[in-house]
PDB file of N, CA, C and O in Angstrom:
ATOM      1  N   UNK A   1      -9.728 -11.168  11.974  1.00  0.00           N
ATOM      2  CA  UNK A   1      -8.329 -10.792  11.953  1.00  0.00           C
ATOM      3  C   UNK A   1      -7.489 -12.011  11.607  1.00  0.00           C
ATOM      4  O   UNK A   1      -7.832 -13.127  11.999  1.00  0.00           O
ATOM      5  N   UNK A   2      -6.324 -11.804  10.833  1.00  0.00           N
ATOM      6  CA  UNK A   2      -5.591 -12.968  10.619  1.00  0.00           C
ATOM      7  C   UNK A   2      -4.146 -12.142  10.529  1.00  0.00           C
ATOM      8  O   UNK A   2      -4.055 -10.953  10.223  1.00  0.00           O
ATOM      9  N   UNK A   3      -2.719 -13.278  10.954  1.00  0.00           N
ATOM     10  CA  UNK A   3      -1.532 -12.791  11.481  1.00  0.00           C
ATOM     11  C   UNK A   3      -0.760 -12.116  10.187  1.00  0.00           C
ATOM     12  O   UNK A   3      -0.244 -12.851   9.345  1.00  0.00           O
ATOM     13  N   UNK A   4      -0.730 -11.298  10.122  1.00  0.00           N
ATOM     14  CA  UNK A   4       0.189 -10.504   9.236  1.00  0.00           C
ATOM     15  C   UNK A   4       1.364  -9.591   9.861  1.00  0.00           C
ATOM     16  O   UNK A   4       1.154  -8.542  10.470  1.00  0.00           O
ATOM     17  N   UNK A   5       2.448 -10.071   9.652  1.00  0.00           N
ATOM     18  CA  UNK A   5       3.519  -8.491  10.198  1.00  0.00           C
ATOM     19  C   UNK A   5       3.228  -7.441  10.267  1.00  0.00           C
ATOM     20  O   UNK A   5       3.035  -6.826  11.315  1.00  0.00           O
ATOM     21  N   UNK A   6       3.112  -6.912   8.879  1.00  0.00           N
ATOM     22  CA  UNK A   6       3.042  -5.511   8.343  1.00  0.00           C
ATOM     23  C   UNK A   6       1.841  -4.688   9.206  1.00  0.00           C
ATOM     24  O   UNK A   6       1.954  -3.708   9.943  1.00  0.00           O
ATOM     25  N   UNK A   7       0.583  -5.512   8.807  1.00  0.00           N
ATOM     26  CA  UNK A   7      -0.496  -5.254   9.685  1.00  0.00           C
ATOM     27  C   UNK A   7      -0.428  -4.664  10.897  1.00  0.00           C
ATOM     28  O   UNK A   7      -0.680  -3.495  11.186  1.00  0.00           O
ATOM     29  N   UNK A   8       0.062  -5.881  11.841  1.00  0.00           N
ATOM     30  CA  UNK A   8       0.410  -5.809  13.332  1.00  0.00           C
ATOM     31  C   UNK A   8       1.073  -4.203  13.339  1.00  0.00           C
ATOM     32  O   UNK A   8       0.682  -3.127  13.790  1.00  0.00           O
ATOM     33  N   UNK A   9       2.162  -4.614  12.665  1.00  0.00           N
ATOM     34  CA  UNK A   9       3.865  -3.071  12.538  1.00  0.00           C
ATOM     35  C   UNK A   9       2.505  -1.963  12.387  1.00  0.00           C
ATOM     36  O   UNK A   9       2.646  -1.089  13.243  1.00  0.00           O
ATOM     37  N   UNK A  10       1.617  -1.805  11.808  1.00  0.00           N
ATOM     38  CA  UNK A  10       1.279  -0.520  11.149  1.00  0.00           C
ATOM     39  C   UNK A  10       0.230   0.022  12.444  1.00  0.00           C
ATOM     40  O   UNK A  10      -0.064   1.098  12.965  1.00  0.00           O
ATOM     41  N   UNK A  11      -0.221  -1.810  12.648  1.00  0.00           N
ATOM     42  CA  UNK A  11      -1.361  -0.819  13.875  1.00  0.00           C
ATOM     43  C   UNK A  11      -1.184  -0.489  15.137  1.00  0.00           C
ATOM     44  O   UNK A  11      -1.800   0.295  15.859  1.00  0.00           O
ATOM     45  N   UNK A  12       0.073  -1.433  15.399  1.00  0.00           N
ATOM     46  CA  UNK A  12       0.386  -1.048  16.809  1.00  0.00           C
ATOM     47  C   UNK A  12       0.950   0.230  16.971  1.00  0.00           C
ATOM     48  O   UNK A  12       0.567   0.935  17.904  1.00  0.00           O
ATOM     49  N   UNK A  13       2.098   0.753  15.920  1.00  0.00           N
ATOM     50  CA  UNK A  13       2.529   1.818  15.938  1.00  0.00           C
ATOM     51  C   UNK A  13       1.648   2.933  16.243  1.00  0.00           C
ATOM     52  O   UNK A  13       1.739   3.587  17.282  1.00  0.00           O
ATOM     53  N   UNK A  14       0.318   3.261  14.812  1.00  0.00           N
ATOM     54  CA  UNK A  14      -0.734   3.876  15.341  1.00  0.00           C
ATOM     55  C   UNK A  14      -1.327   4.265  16.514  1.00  0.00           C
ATOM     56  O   UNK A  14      -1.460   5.459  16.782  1.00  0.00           O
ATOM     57  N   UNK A  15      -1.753   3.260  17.348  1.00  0.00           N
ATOM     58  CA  UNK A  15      -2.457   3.007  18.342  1.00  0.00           C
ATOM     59  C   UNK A  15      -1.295   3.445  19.440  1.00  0.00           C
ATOM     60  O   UNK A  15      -1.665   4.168  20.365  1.00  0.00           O
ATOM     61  N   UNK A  16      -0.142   3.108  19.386  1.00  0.00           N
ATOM     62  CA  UNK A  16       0.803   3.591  20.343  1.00  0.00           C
ATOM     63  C   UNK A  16       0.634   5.344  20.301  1.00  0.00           C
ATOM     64  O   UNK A  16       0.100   6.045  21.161  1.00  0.00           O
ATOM     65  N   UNK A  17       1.170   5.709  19.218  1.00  0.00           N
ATOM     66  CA  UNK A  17       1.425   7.426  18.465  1.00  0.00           C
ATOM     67  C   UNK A  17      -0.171   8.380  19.070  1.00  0.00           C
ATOM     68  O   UNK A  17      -0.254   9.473  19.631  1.00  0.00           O
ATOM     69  N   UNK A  18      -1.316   7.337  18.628  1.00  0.00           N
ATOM     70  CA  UNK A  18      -2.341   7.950  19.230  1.00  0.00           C
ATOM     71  C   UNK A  18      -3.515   7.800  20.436  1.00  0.00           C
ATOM     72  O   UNK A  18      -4.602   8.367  20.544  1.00  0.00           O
ATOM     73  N   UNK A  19      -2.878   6.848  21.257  1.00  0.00           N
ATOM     74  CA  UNK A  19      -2.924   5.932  22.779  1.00  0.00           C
ATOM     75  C   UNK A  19      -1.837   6.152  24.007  1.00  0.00           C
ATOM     76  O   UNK A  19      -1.812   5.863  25.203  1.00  0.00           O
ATOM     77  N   UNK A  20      -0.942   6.826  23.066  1.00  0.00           N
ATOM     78  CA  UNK A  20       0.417   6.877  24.975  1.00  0.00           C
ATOM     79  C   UNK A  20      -0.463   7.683  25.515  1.00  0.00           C
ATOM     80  O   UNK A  20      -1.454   8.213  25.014  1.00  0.00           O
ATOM     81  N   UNK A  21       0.050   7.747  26.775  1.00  0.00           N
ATOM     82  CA  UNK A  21      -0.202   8.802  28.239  1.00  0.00           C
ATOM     83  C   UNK A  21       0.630   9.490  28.240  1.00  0.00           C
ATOM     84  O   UNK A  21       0.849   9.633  29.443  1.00  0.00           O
ATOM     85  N   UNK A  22       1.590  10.306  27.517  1.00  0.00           N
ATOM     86  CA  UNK A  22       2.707  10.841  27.733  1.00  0.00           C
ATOM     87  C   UNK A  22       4.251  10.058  27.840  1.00  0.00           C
ATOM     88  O   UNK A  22       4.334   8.832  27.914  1.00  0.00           O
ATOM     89  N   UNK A  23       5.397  10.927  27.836  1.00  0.00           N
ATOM     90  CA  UNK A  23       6.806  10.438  27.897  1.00  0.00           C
ATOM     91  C   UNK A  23       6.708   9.497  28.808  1.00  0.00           C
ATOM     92  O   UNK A  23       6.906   8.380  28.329  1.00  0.00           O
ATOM     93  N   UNK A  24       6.552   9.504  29.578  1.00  0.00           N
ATOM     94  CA  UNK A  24       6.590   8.323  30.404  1.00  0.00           C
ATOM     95  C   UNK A  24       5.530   7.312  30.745  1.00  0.00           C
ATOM     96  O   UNK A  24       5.487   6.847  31.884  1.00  0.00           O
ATOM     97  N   UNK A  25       4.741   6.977  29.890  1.00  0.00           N
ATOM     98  CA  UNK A  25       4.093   6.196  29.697  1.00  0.00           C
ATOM     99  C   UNK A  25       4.486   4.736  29.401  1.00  0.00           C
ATOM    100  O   UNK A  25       5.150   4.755  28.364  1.00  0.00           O
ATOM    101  N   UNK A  26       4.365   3.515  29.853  1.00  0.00           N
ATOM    102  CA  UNK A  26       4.496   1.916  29.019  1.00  0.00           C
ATOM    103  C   UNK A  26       4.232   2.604  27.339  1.00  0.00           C
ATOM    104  O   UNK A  26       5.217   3.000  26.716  1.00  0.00           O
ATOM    105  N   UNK A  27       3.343   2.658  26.945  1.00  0.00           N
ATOM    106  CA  UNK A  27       3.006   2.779  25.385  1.00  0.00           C
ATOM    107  C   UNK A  27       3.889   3.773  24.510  1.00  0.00           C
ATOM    108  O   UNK A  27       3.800   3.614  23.293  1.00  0.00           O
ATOM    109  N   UNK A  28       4.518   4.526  24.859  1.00  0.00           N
ATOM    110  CA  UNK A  28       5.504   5.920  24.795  1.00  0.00           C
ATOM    111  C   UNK A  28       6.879   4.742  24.616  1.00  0.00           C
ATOM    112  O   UNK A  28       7.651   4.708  23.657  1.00  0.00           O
ATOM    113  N   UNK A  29       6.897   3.984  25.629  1.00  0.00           N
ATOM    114  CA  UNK A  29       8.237   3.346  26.111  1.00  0.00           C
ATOM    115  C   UNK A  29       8.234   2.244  24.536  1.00  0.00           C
ATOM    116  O   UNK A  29       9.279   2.132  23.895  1.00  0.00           O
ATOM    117  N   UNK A  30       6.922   1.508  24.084  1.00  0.00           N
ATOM    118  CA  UNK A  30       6.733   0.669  23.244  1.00  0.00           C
ATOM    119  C   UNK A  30       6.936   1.408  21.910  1.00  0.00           C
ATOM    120  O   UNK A  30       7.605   0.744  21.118  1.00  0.00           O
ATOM    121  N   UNK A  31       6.636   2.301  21.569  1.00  0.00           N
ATOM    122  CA  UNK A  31       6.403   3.176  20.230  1.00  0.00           C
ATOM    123  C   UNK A  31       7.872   3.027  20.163  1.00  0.00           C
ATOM    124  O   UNK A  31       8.410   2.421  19.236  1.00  0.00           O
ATOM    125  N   UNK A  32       8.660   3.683  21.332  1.00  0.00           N
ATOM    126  CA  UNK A  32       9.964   3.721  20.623  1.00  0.00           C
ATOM    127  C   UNK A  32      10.489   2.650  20.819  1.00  0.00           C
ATOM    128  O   UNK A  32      11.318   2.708  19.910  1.00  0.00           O
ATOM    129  N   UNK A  33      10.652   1.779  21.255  1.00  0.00           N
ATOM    130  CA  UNK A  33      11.282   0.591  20.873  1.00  0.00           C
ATOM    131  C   UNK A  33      10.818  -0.278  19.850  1.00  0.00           C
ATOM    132  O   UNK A  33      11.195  -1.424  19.605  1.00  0.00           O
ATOM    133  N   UNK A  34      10.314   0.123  19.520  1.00  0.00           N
ATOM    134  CA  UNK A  34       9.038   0.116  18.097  1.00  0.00           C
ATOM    135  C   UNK A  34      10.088   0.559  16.826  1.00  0.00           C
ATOM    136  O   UNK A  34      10.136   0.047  15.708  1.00  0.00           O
ATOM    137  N   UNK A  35      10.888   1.646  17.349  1.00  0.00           N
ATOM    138  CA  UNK A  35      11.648   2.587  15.782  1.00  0.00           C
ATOM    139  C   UNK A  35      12.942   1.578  16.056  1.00  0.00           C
ATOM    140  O   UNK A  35      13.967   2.235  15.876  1.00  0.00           O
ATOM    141  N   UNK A  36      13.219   0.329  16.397  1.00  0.00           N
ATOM    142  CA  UNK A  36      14.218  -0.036  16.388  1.00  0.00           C
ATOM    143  C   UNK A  36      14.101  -1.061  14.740  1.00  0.00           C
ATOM    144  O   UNK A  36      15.027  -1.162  13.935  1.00  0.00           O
ATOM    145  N   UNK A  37      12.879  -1.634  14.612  1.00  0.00           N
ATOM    146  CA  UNK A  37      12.812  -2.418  13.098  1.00  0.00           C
ATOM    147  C   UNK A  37      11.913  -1.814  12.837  1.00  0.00           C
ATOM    148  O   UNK A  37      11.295  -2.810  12.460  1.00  0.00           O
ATOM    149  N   UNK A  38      11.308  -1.130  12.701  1.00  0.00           N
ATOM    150  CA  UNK A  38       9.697  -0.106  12.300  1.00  0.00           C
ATOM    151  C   UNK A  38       9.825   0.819  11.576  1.00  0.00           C
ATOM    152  O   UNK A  38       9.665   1.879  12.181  1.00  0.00           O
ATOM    153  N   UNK A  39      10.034   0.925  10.590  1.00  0.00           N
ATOM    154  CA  UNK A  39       9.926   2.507   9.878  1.00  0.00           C
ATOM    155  C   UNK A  39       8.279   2.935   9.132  1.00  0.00           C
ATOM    156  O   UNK A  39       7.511   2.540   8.256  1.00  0.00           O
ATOM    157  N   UNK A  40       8.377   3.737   9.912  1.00  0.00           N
ATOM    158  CA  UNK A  40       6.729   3.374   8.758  1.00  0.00           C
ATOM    159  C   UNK A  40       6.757   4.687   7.695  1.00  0.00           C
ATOM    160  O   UNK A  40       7.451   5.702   7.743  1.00  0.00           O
ATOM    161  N   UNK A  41       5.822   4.308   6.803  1.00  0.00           N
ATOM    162  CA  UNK A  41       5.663   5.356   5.845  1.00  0.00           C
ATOM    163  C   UNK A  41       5.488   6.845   6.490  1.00  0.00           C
ATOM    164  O   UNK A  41       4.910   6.866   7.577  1.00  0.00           O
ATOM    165  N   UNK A  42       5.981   8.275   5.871  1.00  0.00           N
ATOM    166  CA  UNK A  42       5.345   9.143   6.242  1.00  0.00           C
ATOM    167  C   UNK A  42       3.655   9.238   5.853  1.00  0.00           C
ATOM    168  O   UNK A  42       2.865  10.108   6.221  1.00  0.00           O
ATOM    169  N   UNK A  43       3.465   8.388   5.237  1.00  0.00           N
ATOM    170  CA  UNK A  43       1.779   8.607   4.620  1.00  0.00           C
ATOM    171  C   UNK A  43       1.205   7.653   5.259  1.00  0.00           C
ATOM    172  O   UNK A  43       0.266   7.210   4.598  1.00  0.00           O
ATOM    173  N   UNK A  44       1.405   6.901   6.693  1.00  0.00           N
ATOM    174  CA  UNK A  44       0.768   6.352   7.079  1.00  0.00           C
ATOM    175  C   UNK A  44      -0.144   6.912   8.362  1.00  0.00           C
ATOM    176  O   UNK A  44       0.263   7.326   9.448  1.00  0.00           O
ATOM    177  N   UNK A  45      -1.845   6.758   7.755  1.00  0.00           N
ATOM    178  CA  UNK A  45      -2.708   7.045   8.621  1.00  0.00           C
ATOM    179  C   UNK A  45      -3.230   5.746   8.756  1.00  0.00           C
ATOM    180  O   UNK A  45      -2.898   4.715   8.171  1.00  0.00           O
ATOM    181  N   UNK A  46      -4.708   6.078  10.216  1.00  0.00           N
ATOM    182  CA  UNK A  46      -5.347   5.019  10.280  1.00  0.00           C
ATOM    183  C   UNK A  46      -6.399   4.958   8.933  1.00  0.00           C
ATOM    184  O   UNK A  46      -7.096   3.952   8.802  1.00  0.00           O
ATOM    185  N   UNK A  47      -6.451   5.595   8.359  1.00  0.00           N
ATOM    186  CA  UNK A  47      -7.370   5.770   7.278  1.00  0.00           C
ATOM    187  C   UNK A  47      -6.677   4.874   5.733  1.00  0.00           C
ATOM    188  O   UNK A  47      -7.269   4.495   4.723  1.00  0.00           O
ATOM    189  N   UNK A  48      -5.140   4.772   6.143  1.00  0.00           N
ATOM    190  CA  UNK A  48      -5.096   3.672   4.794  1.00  0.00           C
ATOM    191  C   UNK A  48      -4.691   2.330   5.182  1.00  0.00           C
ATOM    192  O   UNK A  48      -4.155   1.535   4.409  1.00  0.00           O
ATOM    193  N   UNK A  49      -4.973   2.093   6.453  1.00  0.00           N
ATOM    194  CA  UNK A  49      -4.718   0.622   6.990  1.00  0.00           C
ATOM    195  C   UNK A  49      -5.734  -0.355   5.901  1.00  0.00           C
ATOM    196  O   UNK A  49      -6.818  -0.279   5.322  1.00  0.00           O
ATOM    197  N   UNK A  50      -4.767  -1.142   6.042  1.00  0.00           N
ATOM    198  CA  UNK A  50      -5.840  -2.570   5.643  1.00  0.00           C
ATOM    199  C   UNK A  50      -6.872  -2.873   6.461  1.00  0.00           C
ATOM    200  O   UNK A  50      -6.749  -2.512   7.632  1.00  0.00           O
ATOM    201  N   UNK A  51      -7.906  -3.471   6.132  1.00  0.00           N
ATOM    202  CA  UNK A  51      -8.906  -3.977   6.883  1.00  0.00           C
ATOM    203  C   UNK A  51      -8.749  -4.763   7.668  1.00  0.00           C
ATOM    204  O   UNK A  51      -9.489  -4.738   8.650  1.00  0.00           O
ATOM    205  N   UNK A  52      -7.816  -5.690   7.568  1.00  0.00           N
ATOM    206  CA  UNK A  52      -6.802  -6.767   8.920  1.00  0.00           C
ATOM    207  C   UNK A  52      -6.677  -5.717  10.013  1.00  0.00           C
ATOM    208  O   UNK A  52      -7.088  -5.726  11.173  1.00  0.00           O
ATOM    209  N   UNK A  53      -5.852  -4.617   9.173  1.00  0.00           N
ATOM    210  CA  UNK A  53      -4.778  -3.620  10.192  1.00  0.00           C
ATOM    211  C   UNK A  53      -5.707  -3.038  10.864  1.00  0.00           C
ATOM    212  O   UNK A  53      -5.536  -3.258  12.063  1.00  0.00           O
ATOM    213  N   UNK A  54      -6.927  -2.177  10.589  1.00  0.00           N
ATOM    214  CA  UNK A  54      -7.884  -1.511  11.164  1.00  0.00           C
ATOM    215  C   UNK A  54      -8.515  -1.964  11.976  1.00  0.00           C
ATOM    216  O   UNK A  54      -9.127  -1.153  12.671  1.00  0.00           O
ATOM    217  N   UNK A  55      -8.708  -3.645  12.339  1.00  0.00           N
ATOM    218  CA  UNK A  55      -9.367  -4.229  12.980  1.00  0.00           C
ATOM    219  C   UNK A  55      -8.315  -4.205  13.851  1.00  0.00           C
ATOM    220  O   UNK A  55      -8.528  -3.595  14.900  1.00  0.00           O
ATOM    221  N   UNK A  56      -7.235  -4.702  13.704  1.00  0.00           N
ATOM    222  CA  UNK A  56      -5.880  -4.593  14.991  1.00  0.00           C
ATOM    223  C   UNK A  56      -6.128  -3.564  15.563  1.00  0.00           C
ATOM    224  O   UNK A  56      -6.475  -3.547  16.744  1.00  0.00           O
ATOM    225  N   UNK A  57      -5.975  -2.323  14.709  1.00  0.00           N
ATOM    226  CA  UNK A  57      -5.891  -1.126  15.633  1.00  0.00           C
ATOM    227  C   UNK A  57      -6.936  -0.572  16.314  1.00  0.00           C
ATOM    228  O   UNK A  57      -6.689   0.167  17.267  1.00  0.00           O
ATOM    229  N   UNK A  58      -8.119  -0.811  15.974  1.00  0.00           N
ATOM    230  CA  UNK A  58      -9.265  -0.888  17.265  1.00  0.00           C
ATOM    231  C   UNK A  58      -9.311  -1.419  18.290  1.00  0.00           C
ATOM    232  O   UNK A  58      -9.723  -0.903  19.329  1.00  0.00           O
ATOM    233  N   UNK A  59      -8.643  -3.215  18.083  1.00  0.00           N
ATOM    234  CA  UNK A  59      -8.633  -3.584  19.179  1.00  0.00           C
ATOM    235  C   UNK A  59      -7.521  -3.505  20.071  1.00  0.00           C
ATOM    236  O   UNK A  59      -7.307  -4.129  21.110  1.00  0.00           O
ATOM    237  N   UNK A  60      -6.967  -2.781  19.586  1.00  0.00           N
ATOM    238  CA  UNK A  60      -5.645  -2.754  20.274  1.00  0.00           C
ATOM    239  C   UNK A  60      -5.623  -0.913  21.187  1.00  0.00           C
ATOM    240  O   UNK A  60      -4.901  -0.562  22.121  1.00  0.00           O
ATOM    241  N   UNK A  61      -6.652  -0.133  20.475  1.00  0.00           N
ATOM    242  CA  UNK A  61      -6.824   1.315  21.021  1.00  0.00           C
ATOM    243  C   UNK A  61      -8.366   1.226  21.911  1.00  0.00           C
ATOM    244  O   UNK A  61      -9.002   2.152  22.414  1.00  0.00           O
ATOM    245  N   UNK A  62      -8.630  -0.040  21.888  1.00  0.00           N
ATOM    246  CA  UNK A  62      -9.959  -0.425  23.260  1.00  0.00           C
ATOM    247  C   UNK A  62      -9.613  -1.081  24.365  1.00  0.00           C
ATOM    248  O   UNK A  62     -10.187  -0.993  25.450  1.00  0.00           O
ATOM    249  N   UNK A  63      -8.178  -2.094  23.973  1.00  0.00           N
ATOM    250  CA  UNK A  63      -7.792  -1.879  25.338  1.00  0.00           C
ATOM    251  C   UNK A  63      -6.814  -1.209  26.284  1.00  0.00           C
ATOM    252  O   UNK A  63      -6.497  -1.536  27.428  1.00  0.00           O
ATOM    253  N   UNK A  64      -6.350  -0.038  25.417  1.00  0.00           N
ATOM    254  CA  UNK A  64      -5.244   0.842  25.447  1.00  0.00           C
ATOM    255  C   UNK A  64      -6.274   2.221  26.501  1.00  0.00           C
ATOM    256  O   UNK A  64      -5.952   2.615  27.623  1.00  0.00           O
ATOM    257  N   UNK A  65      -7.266   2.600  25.844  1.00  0.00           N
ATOM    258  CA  UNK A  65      -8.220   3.432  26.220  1.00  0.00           C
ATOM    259  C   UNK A  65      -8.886   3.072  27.191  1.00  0.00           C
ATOM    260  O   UNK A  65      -9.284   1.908  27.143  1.00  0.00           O
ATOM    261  N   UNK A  66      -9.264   3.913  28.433  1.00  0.00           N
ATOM    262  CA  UNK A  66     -10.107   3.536  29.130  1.00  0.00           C
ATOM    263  C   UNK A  66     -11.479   3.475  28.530  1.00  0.00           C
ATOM    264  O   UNK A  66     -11.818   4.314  27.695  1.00  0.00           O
ATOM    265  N   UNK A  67     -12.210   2.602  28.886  1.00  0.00           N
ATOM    266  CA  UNK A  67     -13.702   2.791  28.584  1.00  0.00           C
ATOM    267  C   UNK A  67     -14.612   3.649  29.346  1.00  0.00           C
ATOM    268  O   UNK A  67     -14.647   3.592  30.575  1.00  0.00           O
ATOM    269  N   UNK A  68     -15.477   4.579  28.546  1.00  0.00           N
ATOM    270  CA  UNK A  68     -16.186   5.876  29.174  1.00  0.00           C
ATOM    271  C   UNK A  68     -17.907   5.104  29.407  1.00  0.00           C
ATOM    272  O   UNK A  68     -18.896   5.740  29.772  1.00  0.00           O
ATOM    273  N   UNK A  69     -17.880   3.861  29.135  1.00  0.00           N
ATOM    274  CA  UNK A  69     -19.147   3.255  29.818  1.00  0.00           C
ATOM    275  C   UNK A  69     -18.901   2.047  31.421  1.00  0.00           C
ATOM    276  O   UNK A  69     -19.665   1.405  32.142  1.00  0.00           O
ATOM    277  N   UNK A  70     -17.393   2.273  31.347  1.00  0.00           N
ATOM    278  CA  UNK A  70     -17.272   1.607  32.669  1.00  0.00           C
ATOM    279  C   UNK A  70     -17.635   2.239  33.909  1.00  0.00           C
ATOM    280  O   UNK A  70     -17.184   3.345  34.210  1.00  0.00           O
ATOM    281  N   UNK A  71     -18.509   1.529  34.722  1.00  0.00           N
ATOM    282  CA  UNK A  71     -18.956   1.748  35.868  1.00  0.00           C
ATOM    283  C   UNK A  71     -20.505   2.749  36.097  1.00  0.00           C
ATOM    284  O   UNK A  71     -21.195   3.238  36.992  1.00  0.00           O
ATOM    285  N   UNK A  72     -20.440   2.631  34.700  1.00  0.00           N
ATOM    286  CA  UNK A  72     -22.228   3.549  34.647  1.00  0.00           C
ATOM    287  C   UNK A  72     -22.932   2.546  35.127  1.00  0.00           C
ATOM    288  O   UNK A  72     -24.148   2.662  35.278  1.00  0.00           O
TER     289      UNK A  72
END
């Protein structure tokens, strides 16, 4: 991974949009304070991220997600 804006803007948004817990969630609370400089494309999926961005947004939706091998 290396620091890019756009990157960051595209994956966090993602990862927020498909990681909140609901309206009242921290991540819910971030997304939208997110639309204050953020506009993102309507054609933005995780599927046309950059390879920077895709790597952000994994790691950023692993530690957003609980893990389903914790505590086995």
């Amino acid at each position: 991974m290396w620091f890019d804006r756009f990157d960051i803007c595209e994956a966090y948004y993602l990862a927020f949009c498909d990681c909140h817990g609901g309206k009242s969630s921290r991540e819910y609370a971030r997304l939208s304070r997110m639309s204050r400089y953020f506009r993102p494309s309507p054609m933005l999926t995780v599927d046309r991220l950059s390879e920077n961005g895709r790597e952000i947004y994994d790691a950023v939706c692993a530690k957003l997600l609980p893990s389903t091998t914790e505590g086995n």
